[in-house]
Every structure is written in C-alpha cells, then in structure tokens.
C-alpha positions in Angstrom: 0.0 0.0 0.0 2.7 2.7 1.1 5.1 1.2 -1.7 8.4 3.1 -3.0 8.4 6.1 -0.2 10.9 7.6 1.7 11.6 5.7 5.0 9.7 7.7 7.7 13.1 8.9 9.8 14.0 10.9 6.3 10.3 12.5 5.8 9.9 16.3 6.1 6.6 17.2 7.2 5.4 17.9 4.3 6.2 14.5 2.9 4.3 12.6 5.9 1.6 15.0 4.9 1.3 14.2 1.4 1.7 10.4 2.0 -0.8 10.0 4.7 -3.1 12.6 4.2 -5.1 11.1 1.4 -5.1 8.0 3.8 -6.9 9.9 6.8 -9.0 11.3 4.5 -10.7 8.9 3.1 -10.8 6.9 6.6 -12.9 10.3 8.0 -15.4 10.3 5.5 -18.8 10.2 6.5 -17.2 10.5 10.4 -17.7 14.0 12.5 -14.3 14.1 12.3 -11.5 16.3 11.1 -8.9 14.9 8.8 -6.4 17.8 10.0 -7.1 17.3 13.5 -6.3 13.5 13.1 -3.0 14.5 10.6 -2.0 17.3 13.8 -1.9 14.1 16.5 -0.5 11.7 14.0 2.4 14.5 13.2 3.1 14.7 17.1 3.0 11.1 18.3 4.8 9.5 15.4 8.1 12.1 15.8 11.0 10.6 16.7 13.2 12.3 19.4 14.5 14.6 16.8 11.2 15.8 15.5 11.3 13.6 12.2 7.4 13.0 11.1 6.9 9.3 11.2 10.1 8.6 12.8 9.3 6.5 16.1 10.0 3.3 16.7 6.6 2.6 16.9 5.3 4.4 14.0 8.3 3.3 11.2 8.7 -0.3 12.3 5.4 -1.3 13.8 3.6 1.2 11.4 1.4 2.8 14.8 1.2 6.6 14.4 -1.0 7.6 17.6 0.8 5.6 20.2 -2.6 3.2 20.7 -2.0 0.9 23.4 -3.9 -2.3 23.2 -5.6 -3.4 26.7 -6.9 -7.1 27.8 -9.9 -7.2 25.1 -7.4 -6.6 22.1 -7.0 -10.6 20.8 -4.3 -9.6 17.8 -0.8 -8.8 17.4 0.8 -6.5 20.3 4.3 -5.0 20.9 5.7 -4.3 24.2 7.6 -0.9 24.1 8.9 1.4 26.9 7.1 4.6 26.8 6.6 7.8 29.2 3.6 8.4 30.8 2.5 11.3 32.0 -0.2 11.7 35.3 -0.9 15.2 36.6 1.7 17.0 35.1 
C-alpha cells in the first residue's frame, strides 16, 4: 500500500503529509471528524526524538502513528515498548 516512499526517519513534514493525508482522509469520510485534526496528532505522536514525522520506533517499524495501546480485550498482534507516561503533570 505505502510502496516506494521515503523511509519515515527521512520525511519532512510535508512528505508525511502528502503520504498519509489522502489516507486519513478517506478513513474520515462520513465521520464527524477532522482529517487535519487526526494528521496534527499523528504529526506529534509518530516524531522521533528529533522531531522527524513518522520517525518513532513505533510508528516506522510497527507502522502505529498515535501511540494506541492495546488493553486485555485486544485478541491480535501486540508490541511491548517502553514509553513515558504522564499523570498530573
């Protein structure tokens, strides 16, 4: 599907933006939601530490963008990653 692309830790932007977009759009339509809000999140979760678009771990090898974390109901394939949490500040 995502074929003959740069490898995510060499996108700009603008690149993860053109190769994905067309992708969240069409997965939006007909749902109250906004494909740039979606493209906003993915942009920020997927960064490696240097800011590269698509550039995490998680999003270039295990192709996960928004950092979704699977809980006891998920029955298919999981990864186990270290990851920073956050709680009240």
């Amino acid at each position: 599907m995502l074929m003959n692309h740069k490898h995510p830790t060499s996108m700009t932007r603008k690149e993860y933006v053109d190769l994905y977009g067309p992708y969240i759009v069409e997965a939006l339509k007909g749902k109250q939601l906004f494909p740039s809000v979606m493209m906003a999140q993915a942009l920020l979760e997927s960064a490696s530490k240097d800011g590269v678009p698509g550039g995490s771990l998680l999003a270039s090898k295990y192709n996960n963008h928004f950092g979704i974390k699977a809980d006891t109901s998920w029955k298919g394939e999981k990864v186990a990653l270290n990851t920073n949490e956050y709680i009240k500040g």
